[in-house]
C-alpha positions in Angstrom: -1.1 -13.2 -9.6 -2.4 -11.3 -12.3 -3.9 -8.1 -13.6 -7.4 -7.2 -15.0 -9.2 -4.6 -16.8 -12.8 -3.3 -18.4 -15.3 -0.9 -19.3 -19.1 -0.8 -18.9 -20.8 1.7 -21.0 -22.3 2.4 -24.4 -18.8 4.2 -25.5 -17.0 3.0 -27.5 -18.9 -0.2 -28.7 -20.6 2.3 -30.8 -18.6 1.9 -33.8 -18.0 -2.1 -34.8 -13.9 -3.2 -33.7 -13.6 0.4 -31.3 -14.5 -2.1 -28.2 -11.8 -4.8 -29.2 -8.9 -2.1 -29.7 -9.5 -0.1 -26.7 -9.8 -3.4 -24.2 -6.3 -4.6 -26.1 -4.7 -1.4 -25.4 -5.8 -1.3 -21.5 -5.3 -4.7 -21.1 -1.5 -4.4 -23.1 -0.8 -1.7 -21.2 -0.4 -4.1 -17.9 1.7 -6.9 -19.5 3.8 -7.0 -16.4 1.9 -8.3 -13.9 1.0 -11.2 -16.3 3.3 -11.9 -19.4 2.5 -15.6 -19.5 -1.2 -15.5 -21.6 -3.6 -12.6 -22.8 -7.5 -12.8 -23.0 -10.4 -10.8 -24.2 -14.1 -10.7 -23.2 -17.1 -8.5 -24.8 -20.8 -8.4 -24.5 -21.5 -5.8 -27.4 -24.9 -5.4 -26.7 -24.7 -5.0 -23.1 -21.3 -2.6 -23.1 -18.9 -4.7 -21.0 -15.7 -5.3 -21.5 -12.9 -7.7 -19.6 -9.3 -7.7 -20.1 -7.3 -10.3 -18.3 -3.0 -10.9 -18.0 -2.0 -14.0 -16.7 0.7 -14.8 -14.3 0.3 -18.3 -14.3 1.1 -20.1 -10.7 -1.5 -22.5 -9.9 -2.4 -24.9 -12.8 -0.4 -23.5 -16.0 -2.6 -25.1 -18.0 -4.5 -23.3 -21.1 -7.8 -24.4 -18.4 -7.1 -21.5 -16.3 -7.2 -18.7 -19.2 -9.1 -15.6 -18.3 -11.5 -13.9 -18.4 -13.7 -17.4 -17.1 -16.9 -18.1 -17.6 -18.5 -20.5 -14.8 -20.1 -24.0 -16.0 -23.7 -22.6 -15.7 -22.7 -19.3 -18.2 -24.4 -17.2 -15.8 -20.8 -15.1 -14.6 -17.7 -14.1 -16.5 -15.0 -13.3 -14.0 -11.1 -11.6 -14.4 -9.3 -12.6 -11.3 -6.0 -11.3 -9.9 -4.7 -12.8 -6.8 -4.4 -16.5 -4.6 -7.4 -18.4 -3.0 -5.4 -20.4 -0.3 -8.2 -22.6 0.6 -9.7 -23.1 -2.6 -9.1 -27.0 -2.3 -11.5 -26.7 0.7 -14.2 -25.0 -1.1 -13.6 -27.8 -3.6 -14.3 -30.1 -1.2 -17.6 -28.3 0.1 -19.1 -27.8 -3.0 -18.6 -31.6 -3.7 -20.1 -32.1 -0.2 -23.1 -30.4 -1.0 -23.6 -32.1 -4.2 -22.8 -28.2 -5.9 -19.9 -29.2 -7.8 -19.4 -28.9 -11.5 -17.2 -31.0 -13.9 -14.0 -29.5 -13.0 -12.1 -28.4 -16.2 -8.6 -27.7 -14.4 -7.2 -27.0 -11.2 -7.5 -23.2 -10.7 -8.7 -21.4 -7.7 -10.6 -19.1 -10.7 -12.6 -22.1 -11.4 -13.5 -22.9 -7.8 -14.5 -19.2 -7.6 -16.7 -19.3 -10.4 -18.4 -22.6 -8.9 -18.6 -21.0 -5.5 -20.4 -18.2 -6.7 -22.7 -20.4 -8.7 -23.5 -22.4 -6.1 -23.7 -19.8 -3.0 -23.8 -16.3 -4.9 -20.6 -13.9 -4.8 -21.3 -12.3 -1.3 -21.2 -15.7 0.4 -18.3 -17.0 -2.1 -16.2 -14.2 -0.6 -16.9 -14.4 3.0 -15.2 -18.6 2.5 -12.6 -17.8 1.0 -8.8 -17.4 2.5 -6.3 -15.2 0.3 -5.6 -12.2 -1.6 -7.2 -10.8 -4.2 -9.5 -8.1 -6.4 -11.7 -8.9 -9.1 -14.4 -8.2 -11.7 -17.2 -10.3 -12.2 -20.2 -10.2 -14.9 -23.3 -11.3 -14.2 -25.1 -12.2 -17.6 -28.6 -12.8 -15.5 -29.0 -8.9 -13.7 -26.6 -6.9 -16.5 -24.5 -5.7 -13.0 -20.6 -5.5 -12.6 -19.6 -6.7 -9.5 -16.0 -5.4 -8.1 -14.3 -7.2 -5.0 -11.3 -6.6 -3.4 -9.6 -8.7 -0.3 -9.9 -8.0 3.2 -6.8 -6.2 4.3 -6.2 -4.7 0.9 -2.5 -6.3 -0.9 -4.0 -6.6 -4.6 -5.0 -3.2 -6.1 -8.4 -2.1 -7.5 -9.5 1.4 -9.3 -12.4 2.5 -10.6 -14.7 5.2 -11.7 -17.2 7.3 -14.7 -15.3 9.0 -17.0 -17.2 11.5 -19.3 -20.6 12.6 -19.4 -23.9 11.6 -20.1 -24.5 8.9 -22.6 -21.1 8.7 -23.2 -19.8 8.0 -19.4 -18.1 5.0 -19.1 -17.3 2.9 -15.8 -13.8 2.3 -16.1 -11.7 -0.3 -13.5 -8.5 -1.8 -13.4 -5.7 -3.4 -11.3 -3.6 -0.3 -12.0 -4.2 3.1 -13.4 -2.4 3.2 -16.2 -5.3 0.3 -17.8 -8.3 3.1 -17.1 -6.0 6.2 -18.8 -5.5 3.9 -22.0 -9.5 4.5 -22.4 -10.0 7.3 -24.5 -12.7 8.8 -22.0 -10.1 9.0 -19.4 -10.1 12.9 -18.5 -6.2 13.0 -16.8 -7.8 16.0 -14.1 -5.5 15.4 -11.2 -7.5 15.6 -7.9 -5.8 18.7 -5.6 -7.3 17.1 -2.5 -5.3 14.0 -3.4 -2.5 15.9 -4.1 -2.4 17.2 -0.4 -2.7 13.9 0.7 0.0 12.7 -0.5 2.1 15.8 0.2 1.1 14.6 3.8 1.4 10.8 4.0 3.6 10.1 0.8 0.6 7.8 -0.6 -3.0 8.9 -1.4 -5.0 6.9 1.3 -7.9 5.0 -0.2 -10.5 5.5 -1.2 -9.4 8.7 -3.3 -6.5 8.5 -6.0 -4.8 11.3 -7.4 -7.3 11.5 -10.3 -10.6 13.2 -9.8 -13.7 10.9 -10.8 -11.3 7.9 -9.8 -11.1 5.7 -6.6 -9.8 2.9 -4.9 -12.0 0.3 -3.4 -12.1 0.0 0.2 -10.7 -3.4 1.4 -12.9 -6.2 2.4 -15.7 -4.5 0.4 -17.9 -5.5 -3.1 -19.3 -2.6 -5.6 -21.9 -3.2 -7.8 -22.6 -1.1 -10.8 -24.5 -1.2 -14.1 -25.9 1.0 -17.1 -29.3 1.3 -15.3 -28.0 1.8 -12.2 -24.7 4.1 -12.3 -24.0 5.2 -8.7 -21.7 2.5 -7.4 -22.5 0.7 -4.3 -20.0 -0.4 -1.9 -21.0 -2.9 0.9 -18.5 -4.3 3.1 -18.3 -8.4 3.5 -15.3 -8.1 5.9 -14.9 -5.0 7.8 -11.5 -4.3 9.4 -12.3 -1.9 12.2 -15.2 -3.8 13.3 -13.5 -7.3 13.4 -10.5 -5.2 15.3 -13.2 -4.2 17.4 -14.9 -7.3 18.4 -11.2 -9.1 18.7 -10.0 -6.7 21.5 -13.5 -7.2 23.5 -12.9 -10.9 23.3 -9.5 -11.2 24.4 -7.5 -14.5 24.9 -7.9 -15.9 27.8 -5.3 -18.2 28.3 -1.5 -18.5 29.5 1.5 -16.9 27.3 2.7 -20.0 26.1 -0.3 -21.0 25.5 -1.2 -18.1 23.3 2.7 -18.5 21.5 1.9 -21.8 20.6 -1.7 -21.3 19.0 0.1 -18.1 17.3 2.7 -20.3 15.7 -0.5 -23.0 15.2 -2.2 -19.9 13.2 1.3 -19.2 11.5 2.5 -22.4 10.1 -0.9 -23.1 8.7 -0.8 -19.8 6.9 2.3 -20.2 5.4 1.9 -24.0 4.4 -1.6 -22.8 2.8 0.8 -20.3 0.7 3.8 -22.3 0.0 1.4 -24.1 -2.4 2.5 -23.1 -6.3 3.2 -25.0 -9.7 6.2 -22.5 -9.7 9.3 -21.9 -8.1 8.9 -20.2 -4.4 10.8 -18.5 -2.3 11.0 -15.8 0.2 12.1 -12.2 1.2 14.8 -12.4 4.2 15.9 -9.1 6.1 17.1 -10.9 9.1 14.8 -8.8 11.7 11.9 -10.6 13.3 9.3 -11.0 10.8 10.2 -12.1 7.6 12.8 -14.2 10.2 9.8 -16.0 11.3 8.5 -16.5 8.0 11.6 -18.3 6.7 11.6 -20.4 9.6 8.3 -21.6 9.3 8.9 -22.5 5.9 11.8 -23.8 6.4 10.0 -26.2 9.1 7.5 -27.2 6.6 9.8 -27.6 3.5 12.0 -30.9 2.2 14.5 -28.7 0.6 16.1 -25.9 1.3 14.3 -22.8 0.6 15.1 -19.8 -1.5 15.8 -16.7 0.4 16.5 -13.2 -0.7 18.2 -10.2 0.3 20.3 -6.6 -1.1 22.8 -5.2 0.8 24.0 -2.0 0.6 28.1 -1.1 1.5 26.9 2.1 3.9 26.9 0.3 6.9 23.7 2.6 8.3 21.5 1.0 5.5 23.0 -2.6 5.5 21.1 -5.7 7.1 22.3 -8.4 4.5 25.2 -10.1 7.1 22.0 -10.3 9.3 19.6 -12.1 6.6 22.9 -14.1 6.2 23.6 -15.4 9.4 19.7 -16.2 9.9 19.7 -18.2 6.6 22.9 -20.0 7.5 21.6 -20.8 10.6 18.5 -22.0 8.9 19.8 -23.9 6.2 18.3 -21.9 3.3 19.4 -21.7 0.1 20.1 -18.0 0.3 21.0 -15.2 -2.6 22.4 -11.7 -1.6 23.3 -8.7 -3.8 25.4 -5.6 -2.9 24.1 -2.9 -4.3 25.6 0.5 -5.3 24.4 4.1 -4.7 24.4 4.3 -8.6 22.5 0.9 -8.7 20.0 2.2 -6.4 19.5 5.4 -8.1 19.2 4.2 -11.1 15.5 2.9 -10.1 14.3 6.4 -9.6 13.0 7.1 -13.6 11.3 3.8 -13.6 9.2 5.3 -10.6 6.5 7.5 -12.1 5.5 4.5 -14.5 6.2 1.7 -11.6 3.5 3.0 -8.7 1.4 4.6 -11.2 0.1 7.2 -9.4 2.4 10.0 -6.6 3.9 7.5 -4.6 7.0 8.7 -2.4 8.1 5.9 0.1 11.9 6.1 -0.7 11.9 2.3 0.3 10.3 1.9 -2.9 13.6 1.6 -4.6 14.9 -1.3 -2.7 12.1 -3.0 -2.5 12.3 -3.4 -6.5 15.5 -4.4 -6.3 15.0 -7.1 -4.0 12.3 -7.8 -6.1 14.0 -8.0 -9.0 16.4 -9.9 -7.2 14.3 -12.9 -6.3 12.8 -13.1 -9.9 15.7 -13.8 -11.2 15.0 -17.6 -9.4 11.6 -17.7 -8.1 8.1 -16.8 -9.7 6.5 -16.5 -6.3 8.3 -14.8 -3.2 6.7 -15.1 0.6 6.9 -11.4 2.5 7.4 -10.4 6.3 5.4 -7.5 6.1 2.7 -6.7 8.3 4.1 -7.6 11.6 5.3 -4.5 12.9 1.2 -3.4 12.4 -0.1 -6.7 14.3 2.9 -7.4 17.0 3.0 -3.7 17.8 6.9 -3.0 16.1 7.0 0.4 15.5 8.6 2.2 18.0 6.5 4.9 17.7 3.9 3.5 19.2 5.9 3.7 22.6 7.3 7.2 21.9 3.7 9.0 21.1 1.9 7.0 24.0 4.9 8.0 26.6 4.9 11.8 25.3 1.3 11.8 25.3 1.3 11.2 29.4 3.8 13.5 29.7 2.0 16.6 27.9 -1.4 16.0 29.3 -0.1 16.5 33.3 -0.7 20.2 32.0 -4.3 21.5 31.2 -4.5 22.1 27.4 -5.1 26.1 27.1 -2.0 26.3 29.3 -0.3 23.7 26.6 -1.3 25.8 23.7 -0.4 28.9 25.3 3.2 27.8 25.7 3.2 26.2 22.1 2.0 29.8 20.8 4.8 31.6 22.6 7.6 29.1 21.5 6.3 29.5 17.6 6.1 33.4 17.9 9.7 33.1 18.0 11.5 32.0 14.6 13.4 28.8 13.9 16.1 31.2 12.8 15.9 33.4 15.5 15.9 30.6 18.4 19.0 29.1 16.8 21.3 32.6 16.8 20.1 32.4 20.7 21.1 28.6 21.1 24.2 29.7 19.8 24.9 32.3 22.0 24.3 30.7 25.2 26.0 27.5 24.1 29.4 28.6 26.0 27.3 28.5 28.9 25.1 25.3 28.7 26.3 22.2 29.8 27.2 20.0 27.0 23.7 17.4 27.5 21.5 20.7 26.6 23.2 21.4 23.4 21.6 20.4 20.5 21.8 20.6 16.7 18.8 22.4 15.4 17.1 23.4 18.4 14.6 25.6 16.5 13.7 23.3 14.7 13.2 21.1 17.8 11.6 23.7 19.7 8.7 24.4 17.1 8.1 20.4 16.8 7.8 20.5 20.4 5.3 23.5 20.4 3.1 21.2 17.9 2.9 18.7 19.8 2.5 20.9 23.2 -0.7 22.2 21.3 -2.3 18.6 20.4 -6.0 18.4 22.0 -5.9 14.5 21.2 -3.6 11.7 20.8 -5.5 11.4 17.4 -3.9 15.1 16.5 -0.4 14.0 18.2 -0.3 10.7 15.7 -1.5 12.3 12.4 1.5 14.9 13.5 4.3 11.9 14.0 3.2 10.3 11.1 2.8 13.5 8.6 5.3 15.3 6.5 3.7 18.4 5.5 1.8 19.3 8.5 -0.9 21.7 6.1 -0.5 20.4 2.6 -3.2 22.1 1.4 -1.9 25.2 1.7 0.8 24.4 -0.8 -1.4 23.2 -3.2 -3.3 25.7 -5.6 -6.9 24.9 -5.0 -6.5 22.2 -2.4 -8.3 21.0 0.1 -7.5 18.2 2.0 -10.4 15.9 1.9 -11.5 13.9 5.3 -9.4 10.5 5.9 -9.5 7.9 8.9 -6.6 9.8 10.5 -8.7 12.9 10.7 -11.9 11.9 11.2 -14.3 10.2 13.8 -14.1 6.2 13.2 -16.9 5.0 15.4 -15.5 1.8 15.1 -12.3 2.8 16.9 -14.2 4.3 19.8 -13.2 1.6 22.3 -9.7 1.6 21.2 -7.3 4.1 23.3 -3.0 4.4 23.4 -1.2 2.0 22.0 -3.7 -0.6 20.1 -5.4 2.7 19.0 -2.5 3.8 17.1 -1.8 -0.1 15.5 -5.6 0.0 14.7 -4.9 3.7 12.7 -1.8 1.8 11.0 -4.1 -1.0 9.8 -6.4 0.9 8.0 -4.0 3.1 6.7 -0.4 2.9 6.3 -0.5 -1.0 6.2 -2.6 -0.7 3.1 -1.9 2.1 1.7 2.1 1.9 1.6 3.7 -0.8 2.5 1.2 -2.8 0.3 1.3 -0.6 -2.8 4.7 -0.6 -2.2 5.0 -4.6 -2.5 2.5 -5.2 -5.0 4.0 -2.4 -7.7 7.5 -3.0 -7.1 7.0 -7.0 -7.9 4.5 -6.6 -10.1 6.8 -4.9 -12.2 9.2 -7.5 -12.2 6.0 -10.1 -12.5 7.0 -11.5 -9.6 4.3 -12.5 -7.3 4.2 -11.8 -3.3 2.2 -13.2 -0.4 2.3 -12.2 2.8 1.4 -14.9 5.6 0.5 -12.4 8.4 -2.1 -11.0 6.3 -4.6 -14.6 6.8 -7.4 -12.7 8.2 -7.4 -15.7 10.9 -3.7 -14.3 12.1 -5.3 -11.1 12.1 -8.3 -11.4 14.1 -5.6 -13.5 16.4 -3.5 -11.4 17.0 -6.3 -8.2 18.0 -7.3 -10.7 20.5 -3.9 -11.0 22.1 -3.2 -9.0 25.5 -1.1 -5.6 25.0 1.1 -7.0 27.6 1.6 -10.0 25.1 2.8 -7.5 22.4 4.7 -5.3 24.0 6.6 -6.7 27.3 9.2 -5.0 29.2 9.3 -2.2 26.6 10.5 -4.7 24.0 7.9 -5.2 20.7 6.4 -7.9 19.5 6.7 -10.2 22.7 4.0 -13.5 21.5 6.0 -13.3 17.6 9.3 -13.0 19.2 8.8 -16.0 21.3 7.8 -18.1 17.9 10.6 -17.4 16.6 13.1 -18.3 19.3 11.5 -21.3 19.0 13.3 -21.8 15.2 16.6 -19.0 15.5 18.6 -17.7 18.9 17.8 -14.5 20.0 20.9 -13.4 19.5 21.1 -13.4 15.5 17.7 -11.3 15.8 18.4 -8.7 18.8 19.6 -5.6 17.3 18.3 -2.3 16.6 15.6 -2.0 14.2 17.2 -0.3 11.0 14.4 -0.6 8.6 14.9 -0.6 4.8 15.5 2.7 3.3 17.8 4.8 1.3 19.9 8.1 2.0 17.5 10.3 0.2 18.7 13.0 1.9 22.8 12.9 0.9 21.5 12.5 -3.0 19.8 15.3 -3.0 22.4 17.5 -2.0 25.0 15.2 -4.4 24.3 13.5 -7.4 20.8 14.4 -7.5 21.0 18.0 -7.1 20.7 18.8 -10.8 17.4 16.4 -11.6 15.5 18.0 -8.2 16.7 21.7 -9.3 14.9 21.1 -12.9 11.4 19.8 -10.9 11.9 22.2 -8.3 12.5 25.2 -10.4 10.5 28.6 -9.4 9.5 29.3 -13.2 8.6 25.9 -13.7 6.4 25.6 -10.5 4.8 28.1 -11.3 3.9 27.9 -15.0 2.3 24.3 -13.9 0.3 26.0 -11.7 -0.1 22.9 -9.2 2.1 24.5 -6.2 2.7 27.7 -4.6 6.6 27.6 -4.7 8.2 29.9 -1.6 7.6 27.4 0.7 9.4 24.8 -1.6 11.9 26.4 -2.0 12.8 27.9 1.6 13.4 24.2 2.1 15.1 23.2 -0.8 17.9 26.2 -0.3 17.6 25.1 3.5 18.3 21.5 2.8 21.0 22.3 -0.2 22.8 24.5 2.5 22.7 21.5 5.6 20.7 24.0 7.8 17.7 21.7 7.9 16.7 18.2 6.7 13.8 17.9 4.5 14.6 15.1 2.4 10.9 13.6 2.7 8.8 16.7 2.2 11.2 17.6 -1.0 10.7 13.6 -1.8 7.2 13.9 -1.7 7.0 16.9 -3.7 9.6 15.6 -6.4 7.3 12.3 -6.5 4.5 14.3 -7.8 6.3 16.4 -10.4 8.4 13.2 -11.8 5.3 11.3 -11.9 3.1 14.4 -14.0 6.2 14.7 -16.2 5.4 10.9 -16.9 1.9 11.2 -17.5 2.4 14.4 -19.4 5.0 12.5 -22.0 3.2 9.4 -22.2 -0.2 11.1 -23.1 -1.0 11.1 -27.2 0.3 14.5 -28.1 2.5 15.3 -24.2 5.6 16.9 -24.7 7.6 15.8 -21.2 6.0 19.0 -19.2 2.6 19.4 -17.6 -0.1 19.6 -20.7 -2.4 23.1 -20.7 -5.3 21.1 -19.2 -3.5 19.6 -16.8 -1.9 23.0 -15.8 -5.5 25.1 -15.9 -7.6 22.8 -14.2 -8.4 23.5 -10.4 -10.0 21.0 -8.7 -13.0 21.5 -7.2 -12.3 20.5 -3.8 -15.0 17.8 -4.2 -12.6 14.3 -4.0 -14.3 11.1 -5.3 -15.4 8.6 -2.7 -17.2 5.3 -3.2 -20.6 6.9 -4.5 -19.4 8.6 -7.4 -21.5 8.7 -10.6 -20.9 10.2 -14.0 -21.7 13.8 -14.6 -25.0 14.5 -16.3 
């Protein structure tokens, strides 16, 4: 695990030494995600630059320094990530008589080799694990940019400036392309609506205009004579979903449990493989459960496990991650962690994820983090099974309401839905009120304003598309908060041919997969342990276990209304049901309580009328109906004032740690209205 930088353009080798400095302060400015070794790699007269940190796990050897040339000179590659099977491509490439003199061990090498021997496209498609990249070819003068299939290790990239002067700038996080002096800092408002919506900016966009993310499973190639990027996909996720689910498996439920825990063990053996010390994440629910166990299974020593607990009983699941690990004979560590403790993360945010980031699990997912480096250098994760094994229960809630609603014909639906919401929140609760004496004590409810107006949204929903993006949205129009925004087109609201066959249920998993899986959950992983240079891997994320379990039966996912039947079943194989069946609790923070205690003062300074508005980003009435709201108990909006507090924490970073900031929003970031006009794969630098 590692993280990489560059530049391609004429800008700023113009002056002798300008090159060097620049590529040392992008490269510095990522230290953390690889404080064991440095390196630096220019071609002057071609205007590429490299920049590579090393996290060294798999040969710690000076032979696996970065950036790597292969034996034949022809590419120059920085590498950040794991090749799980690069033994095996080892072995093919001697097969084939393609082998080089091996220098070391690393699965950079066996890259490089693999791409001499079979070009990168074809390299790519072999190889098993997680990763992004930048690779030089010295023969065509082209940057080539590749990223992994489901998307765990980062990659941004874009033209900065304008005309001869553009530069392509890329990077593992974005704080290595603002350390370029090109880098214009114009935040993207269409970005910022997303956000404001998902609490993450979806890829491909990021919150900087002229900047994106590459897709997953996808290669860009760029270079000086040819500057519009171009993105071509060498894994594509909705179409291997796609041809999974028409292929279904065909044989008995035990049969497909025991070719899932075939698939399983083979994944995580492939990533228990490290020159470092290893352990593993342990919440004690299902997936990282079965993780544990199947290492444990595979392992002649106890391994390490990891968990935080937290004294509010609503937000503690250690003494379940403890009872698992006793029962599994690990060797397990568990921290207690206080409110204060927890909190204290929250300034470290804005410079942690990099970019508006507002998944309040962010701050126990560092500590945990931080946790398990304090032992290990490499840390196996759970994550991803709630997205394969169908775990979230809203998968069951939105498919059941869905059935209900559509008895009645839609302009009936919305005609309700308009006469609920031309009645207040405020209004409808002074009525609940009053007729409370009379209602029996089942039809009393907190909020039923509130409730009633949720309802009418989702009364009005022509599509279970529309009644998703709604569950799984905070502010339902973002744009309207934003000055200047509008909310660019995404996979949740937007035709995905792809998808077409795909209806319910596995639709809404298939939406997760694209989106949230990637999006959050992963950006929240890779940042939080990044930070602490810790690396993750995440077994469910072998693109085998993936295309596995899209060909599984519904019924073999979800069973008797209980989630993730086929995993389930793995893992009783390893740990009794009865340390595991509980209430999913999920791993979060009470976002809500600090805002109204010991937080109140920070989010009143960020939330402030006069300061809104002098930054000129958001229209500030509807912020702050909710914030008095929430300050007063009426309602609860701890996420949308989290996502909104996200964004001006993180600007107040960027702001101070700009040449020149002064802790507030600078004048250009203040003045500048986006276009509207959000970057997407195909951008090129302005003429």
């Amino acid at each position: 695990m590692c993280g990489f930088t560059g530049f391609l353009g004429a800008s700023p080798f113009q002056e002798d030494g300008d090159a060097r400095a620049v590529l040392g302060r992008m490269t510095d400015s990522i230290r953390h995600r690889g404080p064991d070794d440095a390196g630096y790699w220019l071609d002057v007269g071609h205007g590429i630059a490299l920049g590579h940190r090393r996290l060294a796990i798999i040969d710690l050897s000076p032979a696996g320094h970065q950036p790597m040339p292969s034996s034949s000179g022809r590419y120059v590659i920085a590498f950040n990530g794991e090749i799980y099977n690069h033994v095996a491509l080892r072995d093919e490439l001697a097969a084939a008589g393609a082998a080089p003199a091996w220098r070391g061990r690393s699965d950079t090498e066996t890259l490089l080799a693999g791409f001499d021997a079979w070009g990168i496209a074809a390299t790519v498609e072999r190889a098993v694990g997680m990763f992004a990249f930048a690779v030089w070819d010295r023969h065509s003068a082209t940057l080539t940019l590749g990223r992994d299939r489901i998307g765990e290790k980062p990659l941004y990239y874009g033209w900065q400036g304008r005309g001869r002067d553009a530069v392509f700038v890329f990077g593992s996080e974005l704080k290595a392309l603002r350390a370029h002096p090109s880098f214009e800092h114009v935040v993207d408002r269409g970005a910022l609506s997303l956000q404001l919506r998902h609490s993450y900016v979806p890829a491909p966009y990021s919150i900087y205009r002229g900047i994106a993310k590459l897709t997953p499973g996808c290669l860009l190639t760029v270079s000086s004579r040819e500057r519009a990027p171009r993105v071509n996909p060498y894994w594509s996720r909705e179409r291997r979903m796609a041809a999974a689910a028409a292929n279904p498996f065909s044989g008995t439920p035990q049969e497909a449990v025991t070719q899932l825990e075939t698939l399983l063990k083979g994944a995580v053996k492939a990533q228990m493989i490290a020159d470092v010390p290893l352990g593993a994440f342990l919440s004690g629910g299902v997936d990282s459960s079965t993780v544990v166990a199947l290492m444990q299974a595979q392992s002649a020593r106890p391994v390490k496990t990891f968990s935080i607990g937290f004294h509010e009983a609503g937000y503690n699941e250690a003494e379940y991650a403890k009872a698992v690990a006793h029962h599994l004979g690990t060797e397990h560590t568990e921290l207690y962690v206080t409110a204060e403790q927890a909190r204290a993360v929250i300034p470290r945010l804005p410079s942690l994820y990099d970019e508006p980031f507002s998944d309040s699990s962010q701050m126990p997912t560092f500590l945990v983090s931080q946790l398990a480096r304090q032992h290990v250098t490499v840390s196996l994760s759970g994550d991803a099974g709630d997205e394969l094994f169908c775990g979230y229960s809203r998968y069951q809630f939105a498919a059941s309401l869905w059935n209900t609603i559509t008895a009645g014909p839609l302009p009936l639906r919305r005609l309700a839905a308009n006469g609920i919401t031309r009645v207040s929140v405020d209004s409808w609760n002074r009525m609940a009120k009053l007729l409370a004496p009379a209602m029996p004590r089942r039809l009393r409810f907190a909020n039923t304003g509130d409730k009633l107006h949720k309802g009418a949204q989702v009364l009005g929903c022509g599509s279970l598309d529309a009644l998703y993006l709604g569950l799984v949205s905070h502010w339902d129009d973002p744009a309207a908060l934003v000055i200047g925004g509008i909310e660019p087109p995404t996979v949740l609201r937007s035709e995905t041919p792809a998808l077409a066959s795909f209806e319910g249920v596995p639709r809404m998993m298939a939406l997760d997969l694209l989106t949230y899986l990637p999006d959050d959950i992963l950006v929240k992983v890779d940042r939080a342990a990044m930070a602490v240079a810790l690396e993750t891997r995440i077994p469910f994320l072998d693109h085998r276990v993936v295309e596995f379990a899209w060909s599984l039966p519904q019924s073999m996912k979800l069973r008797d209304g209980a989630s993730k039947w086929a995993l389930r079943q793995v893992l009783y194989r390893h740990v009794p049901p009865s340390l595991i069946e509980r209430p999913k609790m999920g791993f979060g923070v009470p976002i809500g309580d600090w805002l109204r205690g010991p937080l109140r003062d920070w989010s009143e300074s960020l939330l402030s009328e006069s300061r809104l508005r002098a930054e000129g980003f958001f229209h500030p009435l509807e912020i702050r109906r909710k914030w008095d709201e929430h300050l007063t108990g009426k309602r609860n909006w701890q996420y949308h004032l989290w996502d909104v507090l996200m964004f001006q924490a993180w600007a107040e970073e960027q702001s101070r740690s700009r040449p020149g900031g002064s802790g507030n929003f600078d004048n250009e970031m203040a003045e500048v209205l986006d276009s509207g006009q959000s970057p997407g794969p195909a951008g090129t630098p302005a003429a």
